[in-house]
C-alpha positions in Angstrom: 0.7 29.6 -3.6 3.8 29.3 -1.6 3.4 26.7 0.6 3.5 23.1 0.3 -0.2 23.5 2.6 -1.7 25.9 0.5 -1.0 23.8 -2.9 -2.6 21.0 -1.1 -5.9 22.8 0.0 -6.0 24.1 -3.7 -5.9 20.9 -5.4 -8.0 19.4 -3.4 -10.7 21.8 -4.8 -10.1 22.0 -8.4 -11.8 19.0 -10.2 -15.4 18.3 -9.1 -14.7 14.8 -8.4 -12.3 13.4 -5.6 -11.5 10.2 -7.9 -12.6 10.5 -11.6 -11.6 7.3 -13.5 -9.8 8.0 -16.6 -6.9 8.4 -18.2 -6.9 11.5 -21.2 -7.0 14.5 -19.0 -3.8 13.1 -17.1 -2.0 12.0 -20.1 -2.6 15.1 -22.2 -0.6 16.8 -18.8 2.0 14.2 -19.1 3.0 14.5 -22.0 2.7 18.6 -22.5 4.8 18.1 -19.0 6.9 15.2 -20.7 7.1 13.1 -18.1 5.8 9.7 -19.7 8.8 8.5 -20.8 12.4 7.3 -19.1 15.6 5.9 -19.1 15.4 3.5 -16.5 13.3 1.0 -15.8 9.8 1.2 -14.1 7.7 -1.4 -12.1 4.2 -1.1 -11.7 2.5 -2.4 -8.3 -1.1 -3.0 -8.2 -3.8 -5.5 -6.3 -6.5 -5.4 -4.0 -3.5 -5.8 -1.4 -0.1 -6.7 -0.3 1.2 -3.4 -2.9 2.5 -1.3 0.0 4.9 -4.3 1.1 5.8 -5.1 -2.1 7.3 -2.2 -3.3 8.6 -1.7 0.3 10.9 -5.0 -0.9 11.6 -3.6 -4.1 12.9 -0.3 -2.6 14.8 -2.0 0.6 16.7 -4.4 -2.0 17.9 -2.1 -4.6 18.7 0.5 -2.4 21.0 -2.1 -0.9 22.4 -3.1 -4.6 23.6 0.9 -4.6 20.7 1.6 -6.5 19.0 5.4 -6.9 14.9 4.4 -6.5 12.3 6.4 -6.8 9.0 5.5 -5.5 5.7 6.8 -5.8 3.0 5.6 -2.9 -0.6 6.4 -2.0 -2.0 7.0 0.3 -0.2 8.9 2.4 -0.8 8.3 6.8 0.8 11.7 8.0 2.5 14.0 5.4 1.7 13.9 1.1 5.9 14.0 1.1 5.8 10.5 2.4 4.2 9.7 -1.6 7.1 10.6 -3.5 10.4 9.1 -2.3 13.6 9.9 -3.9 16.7 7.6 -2.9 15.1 6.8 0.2 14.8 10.7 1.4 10.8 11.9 1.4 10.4 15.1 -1.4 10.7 18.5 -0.1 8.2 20.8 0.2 10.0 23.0 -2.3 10.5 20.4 -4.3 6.9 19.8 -4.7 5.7 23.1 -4.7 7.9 23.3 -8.0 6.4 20.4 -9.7 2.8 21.6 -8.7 3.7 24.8 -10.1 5.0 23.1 -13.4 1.9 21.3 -13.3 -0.5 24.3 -13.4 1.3 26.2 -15.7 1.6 23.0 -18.4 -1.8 21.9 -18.3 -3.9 24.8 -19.1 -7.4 24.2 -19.0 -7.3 20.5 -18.2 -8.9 19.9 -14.8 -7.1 17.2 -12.7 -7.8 15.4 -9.3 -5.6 15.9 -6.3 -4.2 12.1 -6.9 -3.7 13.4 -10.7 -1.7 16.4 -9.3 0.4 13.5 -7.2 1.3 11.6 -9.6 1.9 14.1 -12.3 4.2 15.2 -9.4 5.9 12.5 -8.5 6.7 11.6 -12.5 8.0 15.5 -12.7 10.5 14.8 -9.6 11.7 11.7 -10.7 12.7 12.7 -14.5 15.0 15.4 -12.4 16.2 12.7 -10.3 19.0 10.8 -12.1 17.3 7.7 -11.2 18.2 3.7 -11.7 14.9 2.7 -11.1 11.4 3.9 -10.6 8.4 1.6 -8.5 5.0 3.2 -8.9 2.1 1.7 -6.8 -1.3 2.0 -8.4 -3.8 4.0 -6.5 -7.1 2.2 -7.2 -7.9 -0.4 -9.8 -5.3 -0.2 -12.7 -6.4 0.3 -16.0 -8.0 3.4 -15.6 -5.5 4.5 -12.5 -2.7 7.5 -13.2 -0.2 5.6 -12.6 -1.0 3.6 -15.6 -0.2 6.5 -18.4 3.4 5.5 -17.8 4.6 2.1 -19.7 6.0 -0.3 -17.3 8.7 -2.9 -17.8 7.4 -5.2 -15.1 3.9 -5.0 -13.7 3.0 -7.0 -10.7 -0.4 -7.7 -9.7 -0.4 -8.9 -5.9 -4.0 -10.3 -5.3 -7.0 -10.0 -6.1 -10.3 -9.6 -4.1 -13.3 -7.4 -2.9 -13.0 -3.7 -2.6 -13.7 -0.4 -4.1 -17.1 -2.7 -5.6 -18.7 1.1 -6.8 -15.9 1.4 -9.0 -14.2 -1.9 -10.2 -17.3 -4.4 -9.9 -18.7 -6.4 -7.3 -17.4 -9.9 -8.3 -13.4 -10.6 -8.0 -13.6 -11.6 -11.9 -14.5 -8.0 -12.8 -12.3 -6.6 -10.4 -9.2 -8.5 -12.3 -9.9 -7.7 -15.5 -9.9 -3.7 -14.1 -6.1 -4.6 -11.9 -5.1 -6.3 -15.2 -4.7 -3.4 -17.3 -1.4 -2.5 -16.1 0.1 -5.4 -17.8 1.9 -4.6 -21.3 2.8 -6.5 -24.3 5.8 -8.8 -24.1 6.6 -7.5 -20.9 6.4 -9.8 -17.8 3.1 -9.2 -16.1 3.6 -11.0 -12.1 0.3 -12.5 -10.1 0.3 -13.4 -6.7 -3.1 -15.1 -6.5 -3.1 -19.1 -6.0 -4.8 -20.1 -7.8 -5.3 -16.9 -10.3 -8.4 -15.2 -11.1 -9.6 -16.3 -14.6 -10.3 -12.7 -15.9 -6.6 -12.0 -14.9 -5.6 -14.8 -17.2 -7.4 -14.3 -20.5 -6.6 -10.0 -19.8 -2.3 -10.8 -20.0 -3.5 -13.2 -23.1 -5.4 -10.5 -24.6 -2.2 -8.2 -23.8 0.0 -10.3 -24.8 2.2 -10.3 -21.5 4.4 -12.3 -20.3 2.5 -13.7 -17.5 4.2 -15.5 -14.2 2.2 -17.1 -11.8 2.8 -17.5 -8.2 3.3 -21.1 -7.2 3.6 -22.4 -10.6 6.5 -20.3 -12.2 8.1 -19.1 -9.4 7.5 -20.9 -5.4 8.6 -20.1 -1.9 8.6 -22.2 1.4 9.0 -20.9 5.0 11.1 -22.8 7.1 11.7 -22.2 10.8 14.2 -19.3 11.0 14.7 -18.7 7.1 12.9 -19.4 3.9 13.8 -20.1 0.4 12.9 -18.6 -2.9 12.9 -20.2 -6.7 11.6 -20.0 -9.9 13.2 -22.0 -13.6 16.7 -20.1 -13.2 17.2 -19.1 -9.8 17.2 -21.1 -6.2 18.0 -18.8 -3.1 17.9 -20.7 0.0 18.8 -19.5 3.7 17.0 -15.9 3.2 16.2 -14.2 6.1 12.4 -13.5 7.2 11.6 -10.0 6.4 9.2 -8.1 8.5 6.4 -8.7 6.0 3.7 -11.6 4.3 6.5 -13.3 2.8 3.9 -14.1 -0.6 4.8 -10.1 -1.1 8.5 -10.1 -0.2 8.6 -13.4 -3.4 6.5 -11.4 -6.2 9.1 -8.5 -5.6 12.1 -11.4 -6.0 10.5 -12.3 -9.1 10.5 -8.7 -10.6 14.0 -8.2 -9.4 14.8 -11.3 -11.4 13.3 -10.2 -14.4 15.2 -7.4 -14.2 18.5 -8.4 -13.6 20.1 -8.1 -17.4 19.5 -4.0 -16.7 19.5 -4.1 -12.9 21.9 -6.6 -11.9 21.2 -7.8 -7.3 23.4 -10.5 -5.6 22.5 -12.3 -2.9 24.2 -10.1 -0.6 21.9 -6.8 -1.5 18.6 -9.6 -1.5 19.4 -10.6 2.0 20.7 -7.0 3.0 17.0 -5.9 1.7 15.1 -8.8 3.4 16.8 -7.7 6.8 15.8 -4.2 6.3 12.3 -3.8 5.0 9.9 -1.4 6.6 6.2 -1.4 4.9 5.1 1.3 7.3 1.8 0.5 8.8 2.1 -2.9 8.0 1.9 -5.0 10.9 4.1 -2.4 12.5 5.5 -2.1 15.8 5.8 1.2 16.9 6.2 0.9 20.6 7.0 -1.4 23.2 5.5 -2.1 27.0 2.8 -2.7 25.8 3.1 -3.6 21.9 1.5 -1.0 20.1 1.2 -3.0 16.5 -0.8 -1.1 14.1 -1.9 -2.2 10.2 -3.8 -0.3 7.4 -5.9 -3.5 7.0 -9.5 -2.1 5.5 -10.8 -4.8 3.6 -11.8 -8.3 3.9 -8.9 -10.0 2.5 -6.5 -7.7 4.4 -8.4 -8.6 8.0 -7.7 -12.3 7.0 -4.3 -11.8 6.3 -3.8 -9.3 9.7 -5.7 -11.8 12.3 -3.8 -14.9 10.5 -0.1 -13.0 11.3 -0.8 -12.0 14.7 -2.4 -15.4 15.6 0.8 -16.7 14.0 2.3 -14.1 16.3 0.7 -15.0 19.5 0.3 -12.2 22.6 0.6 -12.3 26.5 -2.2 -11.7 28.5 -5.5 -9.5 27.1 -5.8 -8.3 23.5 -6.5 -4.9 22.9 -8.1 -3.6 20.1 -8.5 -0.3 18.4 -11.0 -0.2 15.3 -12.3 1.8 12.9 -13.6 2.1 9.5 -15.2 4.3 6.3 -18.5 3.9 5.5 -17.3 3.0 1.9 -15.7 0.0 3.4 -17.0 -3.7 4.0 -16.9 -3.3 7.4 -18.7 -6.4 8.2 -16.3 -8.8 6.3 -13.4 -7.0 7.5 -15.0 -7.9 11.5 -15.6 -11.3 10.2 -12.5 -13.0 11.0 -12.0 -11.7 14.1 -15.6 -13.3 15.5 -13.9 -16.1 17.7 -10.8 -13.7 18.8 -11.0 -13.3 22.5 -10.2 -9.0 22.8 -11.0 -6.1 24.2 -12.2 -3.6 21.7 -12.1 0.0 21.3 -14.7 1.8 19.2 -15.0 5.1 17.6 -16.0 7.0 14.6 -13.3 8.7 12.4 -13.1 12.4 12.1 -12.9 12.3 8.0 -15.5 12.0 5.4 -17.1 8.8 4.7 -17.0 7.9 8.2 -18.8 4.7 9.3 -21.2 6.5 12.0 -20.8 4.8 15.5 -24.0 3.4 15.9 -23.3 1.9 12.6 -20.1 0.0 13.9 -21.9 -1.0 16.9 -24.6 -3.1 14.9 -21.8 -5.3 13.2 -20.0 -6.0 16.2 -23.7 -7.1 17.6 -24.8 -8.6 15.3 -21.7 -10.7 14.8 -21.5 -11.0 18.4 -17.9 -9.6 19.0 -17.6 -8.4 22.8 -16.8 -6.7 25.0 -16.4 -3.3 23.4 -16.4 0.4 24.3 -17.4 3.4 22.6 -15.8 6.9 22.0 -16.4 10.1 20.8 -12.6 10.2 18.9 -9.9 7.9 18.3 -7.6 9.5 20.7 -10.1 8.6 23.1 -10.1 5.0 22.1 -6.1 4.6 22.1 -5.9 6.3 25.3 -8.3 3.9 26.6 -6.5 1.2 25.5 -3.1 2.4 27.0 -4.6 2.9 30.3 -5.9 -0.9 30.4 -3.2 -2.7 28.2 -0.7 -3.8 31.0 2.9 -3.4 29.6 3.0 -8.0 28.7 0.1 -7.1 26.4 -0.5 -6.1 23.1 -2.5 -2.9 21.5 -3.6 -3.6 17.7 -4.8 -0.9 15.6 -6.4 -1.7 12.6 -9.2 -0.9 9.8 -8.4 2.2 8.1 -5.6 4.2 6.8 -7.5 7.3 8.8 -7.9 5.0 12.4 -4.0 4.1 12.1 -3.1 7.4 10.9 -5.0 9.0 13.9 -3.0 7.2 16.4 0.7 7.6 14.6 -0.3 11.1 15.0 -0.3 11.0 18.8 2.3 9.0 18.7 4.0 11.7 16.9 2.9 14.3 19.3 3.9 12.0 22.2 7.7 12.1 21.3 7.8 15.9 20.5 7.1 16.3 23.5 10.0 14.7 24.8 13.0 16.5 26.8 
């Protein structure tokens, strides 16, 4: 292989299963590859959601401390370099092509999955990186999840709730004890959840972490045009709103606290960070006249937490809505909270595997009884819909699946190549 492409169509075909919970295979790469171990300190992000935004923060406020970060993200929305971030620049193609190379060559005849491949990856650039920090995000679950071969110094654990059931378990107490195996011994383990899942407790007990809790060992309060941040050591008052849920932007405040004796922030780099934050596809705004606003929201818990922020929001005029979702989604809980929400929605299937089939769609919003709606062979069809009924007062939302926003960033994409 030569290409960044062709490495990506081979992985893709060389382990039988597209996600194969567990950990020996990967580890026996890592450490023939000896990339399990490093100098600087690593931060595990996992939970049902909220991850992306959190180590969004993370990144924004160290890089504003002067710190070198490398970050490891999944999945991707338009290009695998955007997974592997290296003081703020995405990989190279080279760059990767070299560590997939390294990869094939030091494994032998262990058979990885294309997220094995990734991550192995993304550990291979960063030990060649000269790094001051490193913030992995865990792909699914945690204990059994790639990322969790490498030893954290902080873990944080964002929420908790329903999703990927055929893998984790179908109640949120099962699911915990899964997202709860990225904590470590005597290192501080950070929850989100008010109030916390019980299997999430007695897991950092068995682990012997240092657990911090959200609302009872650190707090935060949103004020009109700032908000304030504390836990037993440190008060910050007067920060500036960042762009995301502001429960994320505090668990990453707590890590960076944690951290301070080998990573040492002022208040000047926080704020700096808080101002700057991107989480791309997070409640994004990527155009204007009308507002385009799109969100990788795919779950329950993540609908919630999208129609709560854009009802916090408000729009002018008629909502406009562009859906979409995977058959291995909950795609009736994630439509839920959107029952009483007076839109216009745009429907279609997604061009991917595991796509929800139309008809399929169409029965939840029916039987929910969410109109009016229209259907559409593609979601290009769908956004281009929207765009020709959204007057330029009114808002376009696109929301349940990495694929449906993916789809639509992608003519976006197209859109400004095509520019003069």
């Amino acid at each position: 292989m030569t290409t960044l492409t062709e490495w990506l169509n081979w992985i893709e075909q060389q382990h039988p299963k597209a996600i194969d919970l567990s950990l020996d295979r990967v580890r026996r790469a890592a450490e023939i590859l000896n990339v399990l171990h490093f100098e600087c300190p690593v931060i595990t992000v996992g939970g049902t959601n909220g991850k992306g935004s959190t180590v969004a923060t993370l990144a924004a406020i160290y890089t504003a401390a002067g710190y070198r970060c490398g970050v490891y993200t999944s999945p991707h929305l338009l290009h695998h370099n955007e997974r592997i971030v290296i003081a703020g620049e995405k990989v190279k193609d080279a760059d990767l092509c070299a560590a997939f190379e390294a990869i094939e060559k030091a494994k032998g005849s262990i058979s990885l999955t294309y997220f094995e491949y990734s991550t192995l990856a993304a550990l291979y650039c960063f030990q060649r990186s000269h790094l001051d920090v490193i913030i992995l995000e865990v792909g699914l679950g945690g204990r059994l999840d790639a990322v969790n071969i490498v030893d954290s110094d902080v873990a944080i654990l964002t929420t908790v709730d329903l999703d990927h059931t055929d893998y984790l378990g179908d109640t949120r107490e099962a699911i915990g004890r899964e997202k709860a195996g990225i904590f470590r011994a005597d290192k501080p383990a950070i929850y989100g959840d008010a109030p916390p899942v019980s299997t999430v407790l007695s897991s950092a007990k068995d682990k012997g972490a240092h657990l911090l809790l959200a609302a009872h060992d650190f707090h935060y309060q949103e004020n009109d045009v700032d908000w304030q941040w504390e836990n037993k050591a440190v008060h910050y008052s007067h920060l500036p709103k960042p762009k995301i849920v502001l429960s994320n932007a505090a668990l990453a405040l707590e890590a960076i606290d944690g951290l301070q004796a080998k990573l040492p922030v002022d208040i000047d780099a926080i704020s700096q960070g808080l101002k700057t934050v991107c989480a791309p596809a997070r409640f994004q705004c990527i155009a204007e006249n009308p507002k385009i606003l799109i969100d990788v929201a795919h779950n329950p818990q993540a609908s919630r937490n999208l129609h709560q922020q854009l009802t916090h929001l408000g729009w002018q005029g008629r909502l406009h809505i562009v859906f979409s979702h995977l058959a291995t989604k909950d795609g009736l809980g994630t439509l839920l909270p959107w029952q009483g929400c007076e839109a216009s929605w745009y429907l279609a299937p997604l061009n991917v595997e595991n796509a929800t089939p139309l008809d399929q769609i169409l029965a939840n919003f029916d039987s929910l009884g969410i109109t009016p709606y229209q259907k559409y062979g593609t979601i290009e069809g769908a956004y281009r819909a929207a765009q020709q009924n959204a007057k330029p007062e009114e808002t376009i939302l696109v929301f349940g699946s990495f694929h449906t926003v993916a789809a639509v960033m992608q003519i976006q994409e197209n859109m400004r190549c095509l520019l003069p």
